[in-house]
C-alpha positions in Angstrom: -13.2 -8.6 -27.6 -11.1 -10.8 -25.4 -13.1 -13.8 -26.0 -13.1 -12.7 -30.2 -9.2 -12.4 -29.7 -9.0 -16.4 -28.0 -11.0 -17.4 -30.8 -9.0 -16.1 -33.5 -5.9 -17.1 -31.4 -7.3 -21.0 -31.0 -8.6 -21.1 -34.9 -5.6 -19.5 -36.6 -2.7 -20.0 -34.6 -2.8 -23.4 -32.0 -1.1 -26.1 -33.3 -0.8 -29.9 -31.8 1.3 -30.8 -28.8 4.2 -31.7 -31.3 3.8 -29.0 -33.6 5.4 -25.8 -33.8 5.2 -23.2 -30.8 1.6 -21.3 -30.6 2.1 -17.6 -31.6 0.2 -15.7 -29.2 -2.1 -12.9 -29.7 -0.5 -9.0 -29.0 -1.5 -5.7 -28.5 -0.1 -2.7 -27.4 0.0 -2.8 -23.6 -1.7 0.0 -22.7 -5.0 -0.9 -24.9 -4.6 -4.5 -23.4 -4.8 -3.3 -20.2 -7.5 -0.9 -20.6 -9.8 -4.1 -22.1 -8.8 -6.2 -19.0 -9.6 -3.1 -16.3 -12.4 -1.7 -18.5 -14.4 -4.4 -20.3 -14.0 -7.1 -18.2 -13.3 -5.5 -14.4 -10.0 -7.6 -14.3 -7.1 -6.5 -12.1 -3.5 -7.2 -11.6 -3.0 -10.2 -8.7 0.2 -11.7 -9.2 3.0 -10.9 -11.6 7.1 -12.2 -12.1 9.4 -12.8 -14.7 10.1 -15.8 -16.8 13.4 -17.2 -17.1 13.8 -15.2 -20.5 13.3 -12.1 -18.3 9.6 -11.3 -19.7 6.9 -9.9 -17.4 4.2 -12.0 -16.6 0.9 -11.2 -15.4 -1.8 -12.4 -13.8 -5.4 -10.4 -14.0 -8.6 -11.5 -12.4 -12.0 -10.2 -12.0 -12.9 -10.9 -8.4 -16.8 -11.1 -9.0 -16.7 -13.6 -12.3 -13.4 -15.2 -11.3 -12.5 -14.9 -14.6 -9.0 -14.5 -15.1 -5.9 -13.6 -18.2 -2.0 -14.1 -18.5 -0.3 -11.4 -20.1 3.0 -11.5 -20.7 4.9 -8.1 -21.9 7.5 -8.9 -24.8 8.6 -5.2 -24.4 7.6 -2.1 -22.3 5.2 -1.1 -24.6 3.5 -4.7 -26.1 1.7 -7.0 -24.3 0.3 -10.7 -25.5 -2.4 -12.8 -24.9 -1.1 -16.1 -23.0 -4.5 -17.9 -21.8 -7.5 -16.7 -20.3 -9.6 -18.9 -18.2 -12.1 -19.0 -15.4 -13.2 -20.1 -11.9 -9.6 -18.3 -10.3 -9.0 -18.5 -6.6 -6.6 -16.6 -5.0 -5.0 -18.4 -1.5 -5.6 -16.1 0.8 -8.0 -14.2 -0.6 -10.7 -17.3 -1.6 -9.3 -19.3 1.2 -12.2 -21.3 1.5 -13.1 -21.6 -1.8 -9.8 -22.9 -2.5 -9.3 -25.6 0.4 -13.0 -26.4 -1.2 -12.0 -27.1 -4.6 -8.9 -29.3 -3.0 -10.7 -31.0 -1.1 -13.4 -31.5 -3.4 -16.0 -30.3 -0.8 
């Protein structure tokens, strides 16, 4: 579902760098949640507001490394920012990380 939801998000609605802003992808939190926690094992690992006061939130699933950016227009919707993979967390993949810095 998540990757169906990029793709309609990258084929209908990305524009070039000089075009118009993207518009992203949203669903009511709660069921956007439920596909990150449920479907693909992600969980909650860094979060903060913008400077236009929005939530935003990290999620990553710590066996895939896969990882999504929510960011909550209002309490109760939630939008698809980017989704990604290979995530490492400082602290967490310590090792990992100074690897891919290093490029060791």
């Amino acid at each position: 579902m998540r990757y169906a939801l990029l793709l309609v998000f990258l084929v209908f609605c990305s524009t070039p760098v000089q075009g118009a802003p993207k518009t992203m992808v949203c669903e009511p939190r709660l069921k956007a949640l439920a596909i990150l926690t449920e479907k693909y094992g992600e969980s909650m690992v860094a979060y903060g507001l913008n400077f236009g006061g929005k939530l935003v939130e990290i999620y990553r699933n710590p066996e895939t490394k896969t990882w999504t950016i929510l960011v909550s227009i209002t309490k109760e919707i939630s939008c698809l920012l980017d989704v990604g993979r290979y995530l490492e967390v400082p602290g967490i993949d310590s090792k990992e990380c100074a690897r891919a810095v290093d490029g060791t």
